[in-house]
C-alpha positions in Angstrom: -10.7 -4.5 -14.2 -13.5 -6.8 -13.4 -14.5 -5.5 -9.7 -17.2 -7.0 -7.4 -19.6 -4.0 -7.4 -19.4 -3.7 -3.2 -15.5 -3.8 -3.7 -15.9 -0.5 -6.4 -17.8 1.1 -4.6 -15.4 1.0 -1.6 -12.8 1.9 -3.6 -14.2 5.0 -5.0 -14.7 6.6 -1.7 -10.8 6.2 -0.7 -8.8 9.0 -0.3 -5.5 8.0 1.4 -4.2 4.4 0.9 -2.1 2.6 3.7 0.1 -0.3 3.4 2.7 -2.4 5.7 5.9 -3.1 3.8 7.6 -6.0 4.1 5.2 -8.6 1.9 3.3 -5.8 0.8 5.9 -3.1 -0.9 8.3 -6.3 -1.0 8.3 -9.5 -1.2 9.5 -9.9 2.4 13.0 -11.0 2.5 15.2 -9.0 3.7 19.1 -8.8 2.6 21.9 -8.5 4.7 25.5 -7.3 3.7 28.2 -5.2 5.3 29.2 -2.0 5.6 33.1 -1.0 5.2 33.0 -0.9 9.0 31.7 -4.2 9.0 28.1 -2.9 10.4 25.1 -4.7 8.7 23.2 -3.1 6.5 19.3 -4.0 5.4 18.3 -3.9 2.0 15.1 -5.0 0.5 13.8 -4.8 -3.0 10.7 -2.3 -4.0 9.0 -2.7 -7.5 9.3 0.0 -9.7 5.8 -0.2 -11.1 4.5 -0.1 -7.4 6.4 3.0 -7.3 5.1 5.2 -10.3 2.0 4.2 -9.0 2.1 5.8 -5.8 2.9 9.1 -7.9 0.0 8.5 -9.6 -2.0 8.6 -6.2 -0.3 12.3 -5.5 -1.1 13.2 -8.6 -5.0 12.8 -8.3 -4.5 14.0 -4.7 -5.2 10.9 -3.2 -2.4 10.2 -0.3 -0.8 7.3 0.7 1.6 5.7 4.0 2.7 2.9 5.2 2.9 1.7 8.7 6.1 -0.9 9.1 6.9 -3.0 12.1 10.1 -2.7 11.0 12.6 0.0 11.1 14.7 0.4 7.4 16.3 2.9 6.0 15.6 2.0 2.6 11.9 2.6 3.2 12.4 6.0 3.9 14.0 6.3 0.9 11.3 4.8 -1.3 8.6 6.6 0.8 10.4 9.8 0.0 11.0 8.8 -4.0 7.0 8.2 -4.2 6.0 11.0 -2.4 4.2 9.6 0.1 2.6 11.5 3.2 2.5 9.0 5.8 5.9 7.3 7.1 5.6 5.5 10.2 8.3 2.4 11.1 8.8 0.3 14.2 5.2 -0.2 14.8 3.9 -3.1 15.6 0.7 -1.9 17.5 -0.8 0.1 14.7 -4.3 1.2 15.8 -3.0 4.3 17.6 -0.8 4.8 14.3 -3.8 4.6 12.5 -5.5 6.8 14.4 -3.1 9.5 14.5 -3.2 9.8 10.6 -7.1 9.7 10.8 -6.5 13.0 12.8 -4.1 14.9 10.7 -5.4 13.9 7.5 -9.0 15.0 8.7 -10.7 11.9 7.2 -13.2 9.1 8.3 -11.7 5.0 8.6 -14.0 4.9 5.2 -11.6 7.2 2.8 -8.8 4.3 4.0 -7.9 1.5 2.1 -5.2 -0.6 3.8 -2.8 -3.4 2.4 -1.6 -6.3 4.6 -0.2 -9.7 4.6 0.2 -10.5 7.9 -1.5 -11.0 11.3 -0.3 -7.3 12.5 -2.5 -6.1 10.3 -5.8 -7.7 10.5 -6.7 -5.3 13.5 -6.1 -2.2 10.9 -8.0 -4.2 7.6 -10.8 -4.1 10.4 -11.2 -0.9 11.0 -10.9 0.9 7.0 -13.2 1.3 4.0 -11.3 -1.0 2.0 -9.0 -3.9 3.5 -7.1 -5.4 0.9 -4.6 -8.7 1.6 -1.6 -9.6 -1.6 -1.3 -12.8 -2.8 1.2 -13.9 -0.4 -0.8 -13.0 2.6 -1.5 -15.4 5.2 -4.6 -17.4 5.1 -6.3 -15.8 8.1 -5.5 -12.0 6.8 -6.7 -13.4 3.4 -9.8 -14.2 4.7 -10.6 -10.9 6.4 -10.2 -8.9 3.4 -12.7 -7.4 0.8 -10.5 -7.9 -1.6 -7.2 -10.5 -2.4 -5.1 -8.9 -4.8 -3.5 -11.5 -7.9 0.3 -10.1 -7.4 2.3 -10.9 -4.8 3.9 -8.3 -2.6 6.5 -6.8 -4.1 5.2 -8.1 -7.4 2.8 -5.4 -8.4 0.4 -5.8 -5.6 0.2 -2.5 -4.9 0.2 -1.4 -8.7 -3.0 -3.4 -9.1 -4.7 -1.8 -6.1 -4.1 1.5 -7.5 -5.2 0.9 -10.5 -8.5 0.0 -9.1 -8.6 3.0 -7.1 -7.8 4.9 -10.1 -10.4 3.2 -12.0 -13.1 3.6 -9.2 -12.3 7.3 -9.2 -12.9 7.4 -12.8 -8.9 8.3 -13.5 -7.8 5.4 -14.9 -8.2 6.1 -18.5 -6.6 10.1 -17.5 -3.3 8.0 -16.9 -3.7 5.8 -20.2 -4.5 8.7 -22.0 -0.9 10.3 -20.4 0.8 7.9 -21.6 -0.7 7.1 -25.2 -2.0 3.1 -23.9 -5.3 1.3 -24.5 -6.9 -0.3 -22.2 -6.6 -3.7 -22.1 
């Protein structure tokens, strides 16, 4: 990976790695259907190479959260299949959010690296280490970002910020190694 030197060096301070979901985690549509009651139910669609990421993150005992506007379900169920230690949902005023994890995971807005795409969370990308907008992110969080991922949310956006994390940390070529796969 082929980093801007100010963007590594943010990346190797992070310990704990936020993201919204919607656009970030997926690629922001949500699906509809009903329930045998006739209830709507939401579904959305995660990537799965996102998602052994995020395991990656716990394994090197870096954390990771998201903070969601929106309330789903099926987000608690990814969060809980990746292990992650932050789960907050129907946010849409995330400072205090942001501040609350700050507190219980005893860390400074520098170990943070967050992942948006839409206006909601420009005010968070302004107050981390590392504020990182996908692909797909609006022009105006695009522009207050250190770093614009190539992959679209819900397209391995989050997979590639990882793996620069990893590979800031120095633990990128652990997890080749695990597996038996040169680098490119």
């Amino acid at each position: 990976m082929n980093l801007n030197p100010a963007v590594r060096n943010r990346a190797a301070k992070i310990k704990l790695l936020l993201m919204d979901v919607d656009g970030v985690l997926t690629n922001g549509k949500l699906y509809h259907f009903p329930d045998e009651e006739g209830n709507m139910i939401e579904t959305k669609g995660f990537d799965s190479q996102d998602g052994i990421a995020l395991q990656w993150m716990q394994w090197k005992g870096l954390q990771t959260g998201v903070i969601s506007g929106r309330e789903s379900l099926g987000t608690v169920e990814r969060a809980r299949q990746t292990k992650m230690n932050y789960v907050f949902q129907g946010h849409i005023e995330k400072i205090p959010i942001l501040e609350q994890i700050l507190g219980q995971a005893q860390m400074t807005a520098d170990e943070v690296a967050y992942i948006g795409d839409d206006l909601t969370d420009v005010v968070v990308m302004h107050r981390v280490g590392l504020a990182i907008a996908t692909a797909n992110a609006r022009p105006e969080v695009k522009r207050e970002a250190h770093y614009v991922t190539e992959a679209s949310g819900g397209n391995g956006a989050v997979r590639e910020v990882i793996e620069m994390i990893l590979e800031a940390w120095g633990f990128w070529q652990e997890i080749l190694d695990k597996y038996e796969a040169r680098r490119r």
